[in-house]
Structures are given as C-alpha cells and as structure tokens.
C-alpha angles and dihedrals in degrees: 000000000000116000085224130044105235120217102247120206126224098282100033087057090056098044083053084044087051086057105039091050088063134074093208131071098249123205123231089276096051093051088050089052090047081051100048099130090054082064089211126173106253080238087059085055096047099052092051101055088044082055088053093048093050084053095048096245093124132009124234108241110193110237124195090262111015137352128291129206140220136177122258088214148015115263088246093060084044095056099041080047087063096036085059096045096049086047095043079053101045112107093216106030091186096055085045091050098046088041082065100039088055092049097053131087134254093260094041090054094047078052093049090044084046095059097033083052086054097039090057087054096050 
C-alpha cells in the first residue's frame, strides 16, 4: 500500500473501479471489456494500469500469457487514504473537519458518531 494517496485522473479512477468491482485479479483485456462503453485502444488500457502499478494502486501478477492486476487496496481504504491525507495537509483541521461534518447526511453523521464513540473505547 502507497505511503501517499495519489490523485488518480478520470480514467485512471475507472480502470481502479473495474478492479475493485471484481473479485479476480483481470488482465489488461478484461479491464478494456469492463470498460466497453469508454471505447478505449487495448494499448490505452495497458499503459494505465502500468501507471497504477508505478503508484502502488494495483500489483502486476504473471499469467501464463500476459500480466494480471490487482488492487493493493479496497476502494474504502483508498478513500479514507485520501480523506487522511486532505485533512494532514489542511491548514485549519478543525475547520476541514467541521466543513465535512456539515456536508454529510443524517445517516452518515449517526455513522461518524458510531465509530468516534469506538475509537474513544479502544
């Protein structure tokens, strides 16, 4: 897992969503076919997933005929990776912190209060 969350573009995000939707590890042509409507070259596909694996956002598995990819982590830890490193970076954490508590819904506050109040037990 990067030390750093890196910023991914468009593509690269659906290329990571391709993965993460899939229980498998999917070579460069199984990606392409999960992203059909995007109507993307085999070589466009490729390179990305050689890009994610530079940034440490999937790992390169040898097949029998050509490499398969996996991702490093779930899209949850990548998100709170992100969440963390927006917040490391803010100049004012509190005003960050309550700019996203105010953002959030009902639900997603009693959820928020739910794993504070666990974090304080343990």
């Amino acid at each position: 897992m990067p030390d750093a969350f890196p910023r991914l573009g468009t593509l690269e995000h659906q290329v990571m969503d391709a993965l993460w939707d899939c229980p498998d590890e999917l070579c460069a042509r199984r990606v392409l076919e999960r992203l059909a409507e995007r109507e993307l070259a085999y070589t466009t596909v490729a390179t990305v997933l050689t890009n994610l694996a530079r940034k440490g956002m999937v790992d390169r598995v040898p097949g029998a005929r050509s490499w398969s990819y996996r991702p490093t982590m779930s899209r949850t830890e990548y998100v709170a990776g992100c969440m963390v490193q927006s917040l490391l970076a803010a100049e004012d954490r509190a005003a960050a912190l309550a700019g996203l508590v105010e953002r959030l819904e009902p639900r997603e506050r009693a959820a928020l209060r739910a794993a504070l109040d666990r974090a304080s037990v343990g």
